[in-house]
C-alpha positions in Angstrom: 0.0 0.0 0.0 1.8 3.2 -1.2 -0.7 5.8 1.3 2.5 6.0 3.8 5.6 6.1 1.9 3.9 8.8 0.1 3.0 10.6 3.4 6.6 10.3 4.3 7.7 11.6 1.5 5.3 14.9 1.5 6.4 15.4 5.2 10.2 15.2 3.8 9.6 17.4 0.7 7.9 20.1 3.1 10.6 20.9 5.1 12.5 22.1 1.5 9.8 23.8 -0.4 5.8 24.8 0.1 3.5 22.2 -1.4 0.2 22.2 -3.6 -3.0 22.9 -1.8 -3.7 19.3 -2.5 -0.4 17.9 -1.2 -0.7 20.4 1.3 -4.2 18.9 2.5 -3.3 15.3 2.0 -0.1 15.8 4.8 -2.4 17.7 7.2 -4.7 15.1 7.3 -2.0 12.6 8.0 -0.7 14.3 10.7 -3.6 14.3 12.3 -4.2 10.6 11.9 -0.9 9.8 12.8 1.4 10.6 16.1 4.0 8.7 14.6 4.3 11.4 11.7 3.5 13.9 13.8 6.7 13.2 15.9 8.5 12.6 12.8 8.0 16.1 11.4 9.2 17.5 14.5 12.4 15.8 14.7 12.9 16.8 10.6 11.5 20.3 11.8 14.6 20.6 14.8 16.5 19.1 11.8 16.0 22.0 9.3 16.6 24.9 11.8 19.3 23.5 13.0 21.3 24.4 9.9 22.2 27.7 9.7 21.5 30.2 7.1 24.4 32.2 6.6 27.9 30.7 5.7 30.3 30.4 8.2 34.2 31.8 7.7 36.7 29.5 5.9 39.9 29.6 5.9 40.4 26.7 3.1 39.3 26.6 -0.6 36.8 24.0 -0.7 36.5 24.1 -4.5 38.9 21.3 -5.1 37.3 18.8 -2.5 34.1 20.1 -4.1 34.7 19.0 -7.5 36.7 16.4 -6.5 33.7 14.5 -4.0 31.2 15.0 -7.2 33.7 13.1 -9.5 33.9 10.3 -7.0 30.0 10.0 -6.5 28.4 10.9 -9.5 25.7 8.5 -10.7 22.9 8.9 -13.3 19.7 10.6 -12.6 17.3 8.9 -11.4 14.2 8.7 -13.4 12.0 12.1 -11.8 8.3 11.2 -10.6 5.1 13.2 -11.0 4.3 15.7 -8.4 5.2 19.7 -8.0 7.4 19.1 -5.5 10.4 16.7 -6.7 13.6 17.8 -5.1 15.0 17.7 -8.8 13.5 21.3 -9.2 16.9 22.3 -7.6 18.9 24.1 -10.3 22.5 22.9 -10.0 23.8 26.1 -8.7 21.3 25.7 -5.7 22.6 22.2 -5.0 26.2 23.0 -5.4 25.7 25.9 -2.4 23.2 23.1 -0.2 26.1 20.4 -1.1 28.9 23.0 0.5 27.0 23.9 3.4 26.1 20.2 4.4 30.1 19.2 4.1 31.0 21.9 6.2 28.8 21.3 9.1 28.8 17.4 9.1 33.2 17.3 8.2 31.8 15.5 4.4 35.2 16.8 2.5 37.2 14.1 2.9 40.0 14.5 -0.1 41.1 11.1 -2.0 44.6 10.4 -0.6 46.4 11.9 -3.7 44.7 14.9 -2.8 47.2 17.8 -2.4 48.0 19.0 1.4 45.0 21.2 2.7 45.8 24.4 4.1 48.2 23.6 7.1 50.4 21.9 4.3 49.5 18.4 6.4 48.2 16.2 3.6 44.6 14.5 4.9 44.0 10.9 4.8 41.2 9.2 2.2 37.9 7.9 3.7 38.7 4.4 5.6 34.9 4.0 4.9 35.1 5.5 0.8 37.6 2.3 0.8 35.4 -0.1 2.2 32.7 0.9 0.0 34.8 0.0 -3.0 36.2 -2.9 -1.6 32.2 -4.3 -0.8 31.5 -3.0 -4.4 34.2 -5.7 -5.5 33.3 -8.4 -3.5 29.6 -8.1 -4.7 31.0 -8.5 -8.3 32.4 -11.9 -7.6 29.1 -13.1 -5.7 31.2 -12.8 -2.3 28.4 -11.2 -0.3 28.7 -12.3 3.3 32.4 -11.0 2.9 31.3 -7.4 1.4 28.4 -7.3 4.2 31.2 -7.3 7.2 33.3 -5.0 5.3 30.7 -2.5 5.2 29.3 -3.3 8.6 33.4 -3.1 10.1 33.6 0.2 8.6 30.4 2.1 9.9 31.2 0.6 13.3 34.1 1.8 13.2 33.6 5.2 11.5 30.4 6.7 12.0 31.4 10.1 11.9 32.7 9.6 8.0 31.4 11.7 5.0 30.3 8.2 3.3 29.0 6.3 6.8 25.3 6.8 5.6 26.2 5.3 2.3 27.7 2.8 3.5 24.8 2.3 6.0 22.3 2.4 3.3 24.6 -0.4 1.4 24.4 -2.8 4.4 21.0 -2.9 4.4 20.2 -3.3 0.5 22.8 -6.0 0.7 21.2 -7.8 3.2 18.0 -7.6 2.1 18.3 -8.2 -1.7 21.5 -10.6 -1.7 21.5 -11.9 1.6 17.8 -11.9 2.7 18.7 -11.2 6.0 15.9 -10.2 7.2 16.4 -9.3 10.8 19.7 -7.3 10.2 18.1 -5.7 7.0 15.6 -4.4 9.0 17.9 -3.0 12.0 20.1 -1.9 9.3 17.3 0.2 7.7 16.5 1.5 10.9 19.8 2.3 12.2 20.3 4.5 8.2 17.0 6.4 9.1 17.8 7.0 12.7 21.2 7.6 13.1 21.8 9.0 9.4 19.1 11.2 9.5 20.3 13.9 7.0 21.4 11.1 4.5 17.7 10.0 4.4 16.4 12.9 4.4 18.3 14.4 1.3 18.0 11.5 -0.3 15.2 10.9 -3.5 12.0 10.4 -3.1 11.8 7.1 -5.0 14.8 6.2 -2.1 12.8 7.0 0.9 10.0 5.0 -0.4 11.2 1.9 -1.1 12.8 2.0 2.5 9.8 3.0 4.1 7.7 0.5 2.2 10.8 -2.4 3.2 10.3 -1.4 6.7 6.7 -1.6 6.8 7.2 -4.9 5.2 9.9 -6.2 7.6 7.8 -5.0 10.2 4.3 -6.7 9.3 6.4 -10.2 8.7 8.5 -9.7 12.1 5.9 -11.8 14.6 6.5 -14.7 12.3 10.4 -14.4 11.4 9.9 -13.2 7.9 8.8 -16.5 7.2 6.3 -15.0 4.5 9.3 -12.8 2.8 11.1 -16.0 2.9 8.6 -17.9 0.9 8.4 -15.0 -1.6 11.7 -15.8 -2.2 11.4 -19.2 -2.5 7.9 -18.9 -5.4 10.5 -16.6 -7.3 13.1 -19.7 -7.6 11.0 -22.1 -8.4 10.8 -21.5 -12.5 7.8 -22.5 -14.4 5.6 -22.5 -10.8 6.2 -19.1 -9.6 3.0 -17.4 -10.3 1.3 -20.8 -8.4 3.5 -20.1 -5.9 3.1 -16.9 -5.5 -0.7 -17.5 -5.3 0.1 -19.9 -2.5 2.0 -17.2 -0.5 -1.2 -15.0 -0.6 -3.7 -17.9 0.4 -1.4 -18.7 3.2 -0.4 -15.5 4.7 -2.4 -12.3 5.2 -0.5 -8.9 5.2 -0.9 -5.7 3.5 2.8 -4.9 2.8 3.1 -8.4 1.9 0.3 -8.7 -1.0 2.0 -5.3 -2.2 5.0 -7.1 -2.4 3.3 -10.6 -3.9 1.2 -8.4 -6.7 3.8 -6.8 -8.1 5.7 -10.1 -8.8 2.8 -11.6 -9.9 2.6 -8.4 -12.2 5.8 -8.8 -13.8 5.1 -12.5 -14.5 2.7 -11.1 -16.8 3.8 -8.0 -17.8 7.4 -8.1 -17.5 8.8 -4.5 -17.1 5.3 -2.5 -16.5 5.7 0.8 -15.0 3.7 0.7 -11.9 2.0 4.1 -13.2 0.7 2.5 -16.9 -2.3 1.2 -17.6 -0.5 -2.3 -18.5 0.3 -2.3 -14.4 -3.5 -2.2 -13.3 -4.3 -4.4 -16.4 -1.5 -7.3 -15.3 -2.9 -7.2 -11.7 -6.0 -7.7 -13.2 -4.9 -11.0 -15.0 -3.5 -12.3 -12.0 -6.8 -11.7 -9.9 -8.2 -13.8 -12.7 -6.1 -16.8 -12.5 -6.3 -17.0 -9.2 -8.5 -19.2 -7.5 -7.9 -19.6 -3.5 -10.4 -17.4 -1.6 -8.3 -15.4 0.7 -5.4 -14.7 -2.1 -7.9 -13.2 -4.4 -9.4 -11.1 -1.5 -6.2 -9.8 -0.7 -5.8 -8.8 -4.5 -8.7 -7.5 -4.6 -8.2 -4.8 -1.0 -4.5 -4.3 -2.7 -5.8 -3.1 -6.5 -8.6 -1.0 -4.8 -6.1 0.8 -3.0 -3.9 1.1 -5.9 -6.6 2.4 -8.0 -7.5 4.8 -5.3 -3.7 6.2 -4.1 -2.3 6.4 -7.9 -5.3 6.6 -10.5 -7.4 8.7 -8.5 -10.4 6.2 -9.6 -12.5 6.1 -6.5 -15.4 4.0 -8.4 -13.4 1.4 -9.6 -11.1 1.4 -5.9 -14.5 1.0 -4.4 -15.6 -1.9 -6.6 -12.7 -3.9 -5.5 -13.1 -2.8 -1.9 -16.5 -4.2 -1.8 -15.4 -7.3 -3.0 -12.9 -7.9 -0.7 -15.2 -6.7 2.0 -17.1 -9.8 1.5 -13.9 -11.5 2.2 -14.7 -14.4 5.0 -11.0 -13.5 6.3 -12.3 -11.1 9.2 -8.9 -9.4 9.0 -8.8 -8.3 5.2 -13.1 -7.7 5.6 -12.5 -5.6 7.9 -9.5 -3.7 6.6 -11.2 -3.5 3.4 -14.4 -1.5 4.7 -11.7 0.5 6.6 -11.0 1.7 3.1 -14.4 2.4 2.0 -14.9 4.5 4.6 -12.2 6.3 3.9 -13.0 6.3 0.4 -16.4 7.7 1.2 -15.3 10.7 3.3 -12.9 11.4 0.8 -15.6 12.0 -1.6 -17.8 13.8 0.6 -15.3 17.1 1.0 
């Protein structure tokens, strides 16, 4: 269910720029709904005014490490989403000054060792944790995983003040989840990034701090049972030919909301391999996979999970409420009830 990540992300974007009346609305009514946001947006709040405005004194030329630290880490752009208030509205000048201002307060330049010697003619020593990164990066090449996962984890332990800590925070728990399927470290990992790498996540994309939010509300949801439901996802996805049956089976045997999220989109790409989750062929593949399934509670769960995508990215509140009522009739109490949950909300939405 994308409602959260996307309220995550509003609350993020509004500490940088004003937002739509609409967007506007939508994070005021989270808010209210939710302490946990609410206590959110005054820790990122403290964050922002925190930072000073003006520029402090220097007595070093920060050009060189400038240009230098943009060499090192730059990576394509990633692809922008729809909404007014995308961070890539920055002009380049504007994140060139932001970029300055966070390395001075946070120590970020960290010259490359064949850096010439800073001011005090003492030349300064490379990242310990810049050099891990590339280390992991080479392990993970040759399939070496478990080895690049305690180099990484080594390094932030033993460097958490370093320019590239949060990266390499942010690493550890990817790795663990995608390569290692670790569940329970990925999940303190992801934690530990949005905690005590605050700024990190916080300047980071959009897209970024919604696929960790959605993996933590996963992570969470599948905790009580030791991310045995994760772990059969991964199991339906290696098993060839049968994957779609045994994704269905996932579905009929566990009930979560992250987790159908997860399932359906899998189940997606079996049938429309490569579907942008905003196209027409997405809704049309989740609605081929509703229609080869057969086992009661996996097609309710389908059924409360593309209501609530037609709702959250189509806008279509007749067709999210068709598949809400369906799954309302579900004889799983839990997804019943979530699902007329959602038609209330649907309902009061309609009504302003």
């Amino acid at each position: 269910m994308l409602s959260r990540w996307r309220d995550r992300a509003l609350l993020a974007a509004s500490i940088y720029e004003e937002l739509n009346d609409k967007d506007r609305l939508r994070l005021e009514k989270a808010l209210d709904a939710s302490p946990e946001l609410r206590e959110e947006a005054a820790s990122l709040k403290a964050l922002a005014e925190a930072i000073p405005v003006t520029r402090p004194e220097l007595d070093v030329d920060l050009l060189p490490g400038l240009k230098r630290r943009i060499q090192i880490e730059a990576v394509p752009a990633q692809e922008e989403r729809k909404g007014s208030w995308r961070l890539a509205a920055f002009s380049m000048a504007s994140l060139a000054v932001v970029a300055v201002l966070v390395f001075v307060l946070y120590g970020a330049i960290v010259p490359a060792a064949s850096s010439p010697a800073g001011g005090n003619g003492v030349a300064r020593p490379a990242s310990p944790v810049l050099a891990a990164l590339n280390k992991a990066d080479a392990l993970s090449e040759q399939g070496q995983f478990t080895a690049a996962y305690k180099v990484l984890d080594a390094a932030v332990s033993d460097n958490p003040k370093d320019a590239y800590a949060g990266k390499a925070q942010l690493k550890l728990a990817d790795l663990s989840f995608d390569e290692l399927h670790w569940y329970g470290k990925a999940e303190t990992a992801y934690r530990a990034y949005c905690n005590s790498f605050r700024t990190a996540y916080t300047m980071g994309s959009e897209k970024e701090r919604e696929r960790i939010a959605f993996r933590l509300d996963l992570l969470s949801e599948t905790r009580s049972r030791n991310y045995e439901p994760i772990l059969a996802v991964d199991a339906a996805l290696r098993s060839g030919e049968h994957t779609f049956a045994k994704l269905e089976g996932v579905l009929a045997h566990y009930q979560g909301v992250y987790l159908t999220a997860l399932v359906s989109r899998h189940m997606a790409n079996q049938l429309e391999p490569g579907a942008d989750i905003q196209s027409p062929e997405y809704l049309h593949a989740l609605e081929q996979a509703k229609k080869r399934c057969s086992e009661p509670l996996a097609l309710a769960q389908l059924n409360y999970e593309i209501g609530a995508y037609c709702y959250e990215e189509l806008d279509d509140a007749p067709k999210a409420r068709e598949h809400m009522k369906q799954a309302a009739e579900s004889d799983n109490t839990q997804v019943a009830e979530l699902a007329r949950a959602y038609l209330r909300r649907i309902g009061n939405a309609s009504e302003e």
